[in-house]
N, CA and C of each residue as an Amber inpcrd file, in Angstrom:
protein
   447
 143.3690000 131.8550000 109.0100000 144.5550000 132.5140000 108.4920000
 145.6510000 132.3970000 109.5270000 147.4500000 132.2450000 108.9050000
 148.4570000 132.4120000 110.1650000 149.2210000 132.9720000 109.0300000
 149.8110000 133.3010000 110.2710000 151.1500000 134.4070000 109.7840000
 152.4190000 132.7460000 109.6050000 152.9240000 133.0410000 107.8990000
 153.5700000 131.8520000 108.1260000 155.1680000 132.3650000 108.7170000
 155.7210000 130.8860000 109.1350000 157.1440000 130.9860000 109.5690000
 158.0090000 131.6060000 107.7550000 159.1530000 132.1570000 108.9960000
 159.9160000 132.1890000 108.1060000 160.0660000 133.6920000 108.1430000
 159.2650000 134.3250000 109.2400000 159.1850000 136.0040000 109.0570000
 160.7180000 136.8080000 109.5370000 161.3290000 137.4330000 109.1740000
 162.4270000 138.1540000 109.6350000 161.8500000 140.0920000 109.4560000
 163.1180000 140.5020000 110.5780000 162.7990000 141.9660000 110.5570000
 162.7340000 142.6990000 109.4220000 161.9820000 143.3460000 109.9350000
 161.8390000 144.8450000 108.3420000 162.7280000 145.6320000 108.7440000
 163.5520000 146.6900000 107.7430000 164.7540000 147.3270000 108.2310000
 163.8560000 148.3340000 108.8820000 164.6160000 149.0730000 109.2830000
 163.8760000 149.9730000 110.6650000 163.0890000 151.5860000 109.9850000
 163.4940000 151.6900000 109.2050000 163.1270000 153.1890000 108.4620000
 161.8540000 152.7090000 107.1610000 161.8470000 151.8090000 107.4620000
 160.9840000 151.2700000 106.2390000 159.3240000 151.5330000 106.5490000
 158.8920000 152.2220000 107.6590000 157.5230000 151.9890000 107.8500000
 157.5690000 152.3930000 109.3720000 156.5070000 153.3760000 109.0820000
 155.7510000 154.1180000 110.2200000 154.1570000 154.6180000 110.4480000
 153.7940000 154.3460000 111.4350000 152.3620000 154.7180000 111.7400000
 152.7380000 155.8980000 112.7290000 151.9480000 157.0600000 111.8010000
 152.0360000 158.3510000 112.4600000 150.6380000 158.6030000 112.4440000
 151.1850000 159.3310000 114.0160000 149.3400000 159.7030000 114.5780000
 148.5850000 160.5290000 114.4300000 147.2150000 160.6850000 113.7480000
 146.5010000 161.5750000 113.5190000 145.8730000 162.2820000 114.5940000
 145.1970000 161.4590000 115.2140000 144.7650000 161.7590000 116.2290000
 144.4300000 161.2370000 118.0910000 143.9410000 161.8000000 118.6520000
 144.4250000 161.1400000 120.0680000 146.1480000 161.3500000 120.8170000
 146.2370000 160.9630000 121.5140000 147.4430000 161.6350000 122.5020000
 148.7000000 159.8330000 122.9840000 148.5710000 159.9200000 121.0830000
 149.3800000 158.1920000 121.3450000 151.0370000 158.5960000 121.2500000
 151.4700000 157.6450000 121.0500000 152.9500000 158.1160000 120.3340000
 152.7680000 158.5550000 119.1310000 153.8170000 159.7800000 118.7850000
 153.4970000 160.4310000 117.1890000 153.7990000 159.7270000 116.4800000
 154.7200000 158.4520000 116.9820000 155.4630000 158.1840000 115.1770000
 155.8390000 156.3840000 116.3040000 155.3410000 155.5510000 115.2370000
 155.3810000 153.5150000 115.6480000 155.9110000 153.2530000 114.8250000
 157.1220000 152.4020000 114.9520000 158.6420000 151.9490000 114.5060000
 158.4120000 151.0190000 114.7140000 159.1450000 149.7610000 113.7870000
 159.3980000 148.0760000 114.2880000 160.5760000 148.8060000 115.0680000
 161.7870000 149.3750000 114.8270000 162.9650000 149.7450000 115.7870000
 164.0250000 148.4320000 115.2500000 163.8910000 147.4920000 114.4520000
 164.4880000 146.0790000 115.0300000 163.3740000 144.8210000 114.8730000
 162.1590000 144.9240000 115.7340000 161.5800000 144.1600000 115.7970000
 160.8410000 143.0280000 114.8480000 160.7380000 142.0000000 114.7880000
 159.6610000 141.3270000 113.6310000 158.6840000 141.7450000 114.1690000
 158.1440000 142.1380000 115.3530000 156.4370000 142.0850000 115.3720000
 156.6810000 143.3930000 116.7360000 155.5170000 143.5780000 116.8960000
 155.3810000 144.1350000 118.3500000 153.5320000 144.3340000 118.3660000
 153.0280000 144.2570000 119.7780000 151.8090000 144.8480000 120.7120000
 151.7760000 145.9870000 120.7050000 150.5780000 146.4450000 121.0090000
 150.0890000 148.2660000 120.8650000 148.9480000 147.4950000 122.2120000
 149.1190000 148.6370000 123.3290000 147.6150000 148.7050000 123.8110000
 148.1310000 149.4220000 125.3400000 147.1610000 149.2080000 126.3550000
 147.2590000 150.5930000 127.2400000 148.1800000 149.5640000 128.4750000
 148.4480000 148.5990000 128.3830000 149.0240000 147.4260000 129.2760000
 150.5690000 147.6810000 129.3740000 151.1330000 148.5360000 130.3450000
 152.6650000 147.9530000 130.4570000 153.4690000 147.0670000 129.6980000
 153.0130000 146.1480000 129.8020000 153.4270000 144.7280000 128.8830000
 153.4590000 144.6310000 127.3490000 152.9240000 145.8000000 126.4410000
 152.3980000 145.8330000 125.5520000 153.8830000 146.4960000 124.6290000
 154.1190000 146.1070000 123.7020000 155.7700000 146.6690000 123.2350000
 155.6450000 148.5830000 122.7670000 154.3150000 148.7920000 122.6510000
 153.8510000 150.7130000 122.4430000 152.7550000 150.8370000 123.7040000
 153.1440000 151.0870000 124.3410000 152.0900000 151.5980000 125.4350000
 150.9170000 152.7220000 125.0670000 150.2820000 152.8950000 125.0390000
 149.0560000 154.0440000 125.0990000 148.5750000 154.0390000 126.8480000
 148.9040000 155.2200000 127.0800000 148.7450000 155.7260000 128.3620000
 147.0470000 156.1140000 128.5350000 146.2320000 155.3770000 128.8410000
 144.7370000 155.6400000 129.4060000 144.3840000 157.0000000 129.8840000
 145.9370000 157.9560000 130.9460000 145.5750000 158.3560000 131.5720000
 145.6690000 160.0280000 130.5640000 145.9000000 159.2300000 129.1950000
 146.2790000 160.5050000 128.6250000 145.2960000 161.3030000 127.7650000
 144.2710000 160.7660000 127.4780000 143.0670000 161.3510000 126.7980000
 141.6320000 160.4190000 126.4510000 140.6480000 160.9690000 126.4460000
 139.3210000 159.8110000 125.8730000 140.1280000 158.5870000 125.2100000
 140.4680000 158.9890000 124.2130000 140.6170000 158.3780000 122.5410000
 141.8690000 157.1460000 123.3950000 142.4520000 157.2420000 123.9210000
 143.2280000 156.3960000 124.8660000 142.6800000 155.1090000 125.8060000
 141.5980000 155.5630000 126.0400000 141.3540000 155.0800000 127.1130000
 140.1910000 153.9750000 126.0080000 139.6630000 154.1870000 124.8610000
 139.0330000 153.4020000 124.2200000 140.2690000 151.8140000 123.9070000
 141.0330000 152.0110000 123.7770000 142.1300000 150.9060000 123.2940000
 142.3980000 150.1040000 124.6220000 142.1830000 148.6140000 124.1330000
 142.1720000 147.2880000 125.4480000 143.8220000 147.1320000 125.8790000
 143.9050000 146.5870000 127.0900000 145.3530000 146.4170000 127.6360000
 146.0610000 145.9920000 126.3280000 145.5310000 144.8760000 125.7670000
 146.6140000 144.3510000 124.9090000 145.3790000 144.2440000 123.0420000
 145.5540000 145.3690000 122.3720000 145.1330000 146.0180000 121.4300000
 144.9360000 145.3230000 120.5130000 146.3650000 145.5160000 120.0600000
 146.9190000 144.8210000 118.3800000 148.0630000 144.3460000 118.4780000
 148.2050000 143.3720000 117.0510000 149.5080000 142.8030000 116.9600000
 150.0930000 143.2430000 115.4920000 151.0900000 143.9740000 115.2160000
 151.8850000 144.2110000 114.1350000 153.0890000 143.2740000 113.8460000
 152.8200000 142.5830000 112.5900000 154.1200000 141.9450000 112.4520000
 154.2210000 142.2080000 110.8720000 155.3450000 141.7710000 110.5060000
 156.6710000 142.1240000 109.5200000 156.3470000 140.2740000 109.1830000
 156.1200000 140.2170000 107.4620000 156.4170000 138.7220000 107.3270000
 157.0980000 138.9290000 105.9510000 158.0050000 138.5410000 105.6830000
 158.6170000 138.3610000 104.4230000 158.1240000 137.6880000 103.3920000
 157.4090000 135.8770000 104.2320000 156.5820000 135.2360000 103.1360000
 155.1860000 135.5420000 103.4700000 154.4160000 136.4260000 103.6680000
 153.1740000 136.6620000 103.8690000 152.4340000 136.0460000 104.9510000
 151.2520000 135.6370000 104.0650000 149.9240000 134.5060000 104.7840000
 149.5930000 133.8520000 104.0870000 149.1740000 132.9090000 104.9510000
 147.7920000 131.8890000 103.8750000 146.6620000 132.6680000 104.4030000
 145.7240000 131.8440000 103.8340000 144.0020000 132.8790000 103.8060000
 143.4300000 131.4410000 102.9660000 142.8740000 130.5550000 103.1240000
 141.9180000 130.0420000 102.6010000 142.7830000 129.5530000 101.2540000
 143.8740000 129.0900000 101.3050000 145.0250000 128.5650000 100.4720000
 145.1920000 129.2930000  99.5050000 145.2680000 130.7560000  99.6300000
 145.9900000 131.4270000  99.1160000 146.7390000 132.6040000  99.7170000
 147.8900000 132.7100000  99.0800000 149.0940000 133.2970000  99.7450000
 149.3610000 134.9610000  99.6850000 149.5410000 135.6240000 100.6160000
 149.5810000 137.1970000 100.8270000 150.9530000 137.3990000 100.1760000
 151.4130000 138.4850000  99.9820000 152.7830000 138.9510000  99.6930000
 153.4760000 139.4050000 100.5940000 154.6390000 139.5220000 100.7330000
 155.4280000 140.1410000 101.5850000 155.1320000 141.3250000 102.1480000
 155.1720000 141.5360000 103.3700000 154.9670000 142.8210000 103.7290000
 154.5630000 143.0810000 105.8020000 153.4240000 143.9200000 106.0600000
 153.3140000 143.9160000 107.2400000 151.7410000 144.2300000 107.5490000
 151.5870000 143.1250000 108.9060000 149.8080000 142.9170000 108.5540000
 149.5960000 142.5730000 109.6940000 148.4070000 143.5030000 110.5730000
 147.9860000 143.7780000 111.7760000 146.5760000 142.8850000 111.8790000
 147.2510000 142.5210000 113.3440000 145.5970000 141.6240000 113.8480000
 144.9380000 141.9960000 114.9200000 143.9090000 142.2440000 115.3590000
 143.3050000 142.7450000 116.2540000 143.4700000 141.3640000 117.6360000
 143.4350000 141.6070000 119.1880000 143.7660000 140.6970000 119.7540000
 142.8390000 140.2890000 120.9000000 141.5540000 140.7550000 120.3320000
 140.2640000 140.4320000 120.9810000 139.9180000 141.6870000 121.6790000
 140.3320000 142.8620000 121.2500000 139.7490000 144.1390000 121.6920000
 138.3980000 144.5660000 122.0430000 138.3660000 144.7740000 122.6780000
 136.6140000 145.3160000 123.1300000 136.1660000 146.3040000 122.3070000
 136.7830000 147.4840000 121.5270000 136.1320000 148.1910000 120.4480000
 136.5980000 147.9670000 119.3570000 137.6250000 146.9020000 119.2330000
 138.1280000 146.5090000 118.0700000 139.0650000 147.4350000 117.3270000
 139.7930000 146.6960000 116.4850000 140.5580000 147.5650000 115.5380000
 140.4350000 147.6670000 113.8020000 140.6290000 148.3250000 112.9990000
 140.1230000 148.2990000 111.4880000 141.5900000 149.5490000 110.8040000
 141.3520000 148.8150000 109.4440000 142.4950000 149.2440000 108.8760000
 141.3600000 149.4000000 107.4910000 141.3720000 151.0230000 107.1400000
 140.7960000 151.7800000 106.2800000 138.7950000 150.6810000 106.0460000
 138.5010000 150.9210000 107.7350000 137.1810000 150.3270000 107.4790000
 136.9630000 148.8990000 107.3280000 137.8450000 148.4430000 107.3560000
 137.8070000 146.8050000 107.3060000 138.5040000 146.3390000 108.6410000
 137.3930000 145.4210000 109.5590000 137.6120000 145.1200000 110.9860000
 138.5820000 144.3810000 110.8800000 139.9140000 144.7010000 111.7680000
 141.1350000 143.2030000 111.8800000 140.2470000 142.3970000 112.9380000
 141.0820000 140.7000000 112.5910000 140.9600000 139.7190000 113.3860000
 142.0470000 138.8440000 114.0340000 141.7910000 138.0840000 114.9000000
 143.3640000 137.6370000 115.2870000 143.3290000 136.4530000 113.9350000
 142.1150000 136.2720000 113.1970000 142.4120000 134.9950000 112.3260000
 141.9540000 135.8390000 110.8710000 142.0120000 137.1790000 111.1640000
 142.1440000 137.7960000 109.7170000 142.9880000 138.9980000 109.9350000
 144.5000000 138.2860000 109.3210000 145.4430000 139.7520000 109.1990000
 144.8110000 140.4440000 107.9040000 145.0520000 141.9910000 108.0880000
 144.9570000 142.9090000 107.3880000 146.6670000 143.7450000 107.3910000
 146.4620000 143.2990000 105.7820000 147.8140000 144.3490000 105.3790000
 147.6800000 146.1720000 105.3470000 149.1590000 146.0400000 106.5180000
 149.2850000 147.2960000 106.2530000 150.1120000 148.1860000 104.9460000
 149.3680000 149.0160000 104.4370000 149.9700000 149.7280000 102.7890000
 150.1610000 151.0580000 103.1170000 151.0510000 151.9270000 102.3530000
 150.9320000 153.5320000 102.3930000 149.5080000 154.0860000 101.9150000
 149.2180000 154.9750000 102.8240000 147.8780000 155.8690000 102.8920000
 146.7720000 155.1280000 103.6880000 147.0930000 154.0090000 104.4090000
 146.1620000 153.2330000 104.8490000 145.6240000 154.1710000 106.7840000
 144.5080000 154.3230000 106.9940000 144.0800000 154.3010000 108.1940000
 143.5870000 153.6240000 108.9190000 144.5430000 153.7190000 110.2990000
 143.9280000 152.3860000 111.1820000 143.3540000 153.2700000 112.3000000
 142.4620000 152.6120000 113.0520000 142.1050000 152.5660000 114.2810000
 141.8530000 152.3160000 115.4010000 142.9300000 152.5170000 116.0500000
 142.7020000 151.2850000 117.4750000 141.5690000 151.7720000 118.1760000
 141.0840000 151.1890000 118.6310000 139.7950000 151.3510000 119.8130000
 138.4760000 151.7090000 119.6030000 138.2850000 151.5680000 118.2100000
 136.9430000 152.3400000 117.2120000 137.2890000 153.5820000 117.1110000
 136.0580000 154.1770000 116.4790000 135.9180000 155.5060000 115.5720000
 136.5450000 156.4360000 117.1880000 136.2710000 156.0240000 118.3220000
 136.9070000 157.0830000 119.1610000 137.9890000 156.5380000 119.7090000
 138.5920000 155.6940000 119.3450000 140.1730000 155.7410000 119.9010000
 141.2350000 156.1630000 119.0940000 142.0990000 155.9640000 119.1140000
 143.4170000 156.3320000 118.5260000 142.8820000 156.3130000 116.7290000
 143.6770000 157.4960000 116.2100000 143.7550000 157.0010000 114.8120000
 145.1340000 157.3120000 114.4450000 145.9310000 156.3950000 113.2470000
 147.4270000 156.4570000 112.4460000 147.2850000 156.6170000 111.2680000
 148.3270000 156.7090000 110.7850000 147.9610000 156.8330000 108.9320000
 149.2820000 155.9430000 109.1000000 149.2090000 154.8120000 107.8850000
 150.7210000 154.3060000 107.4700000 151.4340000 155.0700000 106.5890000
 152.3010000 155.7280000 106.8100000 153.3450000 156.4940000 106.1700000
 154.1040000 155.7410000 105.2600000 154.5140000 154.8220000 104.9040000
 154.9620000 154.1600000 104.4850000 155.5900000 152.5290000 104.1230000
 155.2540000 152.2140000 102.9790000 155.6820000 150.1610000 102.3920000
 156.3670000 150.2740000 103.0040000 156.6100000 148.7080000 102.8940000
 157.4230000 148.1880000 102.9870000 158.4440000 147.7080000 101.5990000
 159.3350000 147.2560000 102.3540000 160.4970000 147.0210000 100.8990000
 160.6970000 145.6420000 101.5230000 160.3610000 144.7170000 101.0700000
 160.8990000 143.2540000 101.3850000 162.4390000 143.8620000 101.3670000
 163.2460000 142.7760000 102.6730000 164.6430000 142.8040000 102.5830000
 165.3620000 142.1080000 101.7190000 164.6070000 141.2680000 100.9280000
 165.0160000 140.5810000  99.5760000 164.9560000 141.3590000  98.3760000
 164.5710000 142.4470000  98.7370000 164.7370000 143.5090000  97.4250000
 166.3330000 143.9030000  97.0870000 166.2080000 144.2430000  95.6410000
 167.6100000 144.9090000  94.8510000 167.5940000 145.7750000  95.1960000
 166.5240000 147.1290000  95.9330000 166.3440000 148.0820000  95.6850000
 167.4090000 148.4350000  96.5710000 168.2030000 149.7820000  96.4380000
 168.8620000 149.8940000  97.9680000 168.1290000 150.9220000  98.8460000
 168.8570000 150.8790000 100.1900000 168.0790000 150.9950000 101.2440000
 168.3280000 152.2410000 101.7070000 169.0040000 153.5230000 100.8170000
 168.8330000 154.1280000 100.7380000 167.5860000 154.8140000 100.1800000
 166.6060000 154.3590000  98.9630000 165.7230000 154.4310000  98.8820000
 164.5630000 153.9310000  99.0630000 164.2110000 153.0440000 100.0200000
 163.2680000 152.6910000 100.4610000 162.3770000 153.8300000 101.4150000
 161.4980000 153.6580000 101.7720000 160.1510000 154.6890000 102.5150000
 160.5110000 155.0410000 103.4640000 160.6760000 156.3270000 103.6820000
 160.9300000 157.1870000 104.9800000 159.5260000 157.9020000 104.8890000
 159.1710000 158.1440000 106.4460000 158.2040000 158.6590000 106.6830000
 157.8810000 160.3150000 106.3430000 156.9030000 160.0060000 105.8630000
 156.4890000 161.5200000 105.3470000 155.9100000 162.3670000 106.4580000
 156.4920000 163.6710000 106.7100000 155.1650000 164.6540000 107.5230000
 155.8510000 165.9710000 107.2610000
């Protein structure tokens, strides 16, 4: 599986992973971004601080990868839909989105109500708060998904 070209940013209010549990950031934004890293590494575009609880310290320097694709994926020549779909980046406890393990060569789409988990059953957990709205939508952007809490 690859993430094909052609991906541009998701507008910024369109989608959030808010934290259930563990001592991560409450609330993960693209901000701007097409993609960004999660993991406990400086370098990583969401840091998780190790020094901040168990459930922290389960998640690898460099975690996951979140990206924003407008034209999806392939998968075995067939094509994903628009949207945003996390890969795990060789994590040592791995990551899973509602029980199904990510891979760096199997994105898993992220949807509203979905739970992920960085670092296994004891690291970090998020809930996706909210779709995405392809930026090719009519819809306006006044109503697109703001995060619920």
């Amino acid at each position: 599986a690859r993430m094909r070209a052609g991906a541009v940013a998701p507008p910024t209010d369109a989608f959030v992973l808010a934290l259930v549990e563990g001592d991560g950031p409450s609330e993960i934004r693209f901000e701007g971004r097409r993609s960004f890293t999660l993991g406990r590494s400086s370098k990583a575009d969401v840091h998780f601080s190790a020094k901040a609880d168990a459930h922290s310290e389960m998640c690898s320097r460099m975690q996951a990868l979140v990206a924003y694709s407008e034209s999806g994926y392939e998968k075995g020549g067939r094509k994903g839909g628009p949207g945003a779909y996390l890969l795990d980046l060789g994590s040592m406890h791995g990551t899973s989105v509602d029980g199904l393990e990510a891979g760096i060569s199997e994105p898993i789409e992220l949807r509203e109500g979905a739970e992920v988990l960085f670092g296994g059953t004891e690291g970090l957990t998020y809930h996706v708060a909210a779709d995405f709205t392809p930026p090719s939508s009519t819809r306006s952007r006044a109503r697109r998904g703001k995060a619920r809490g």
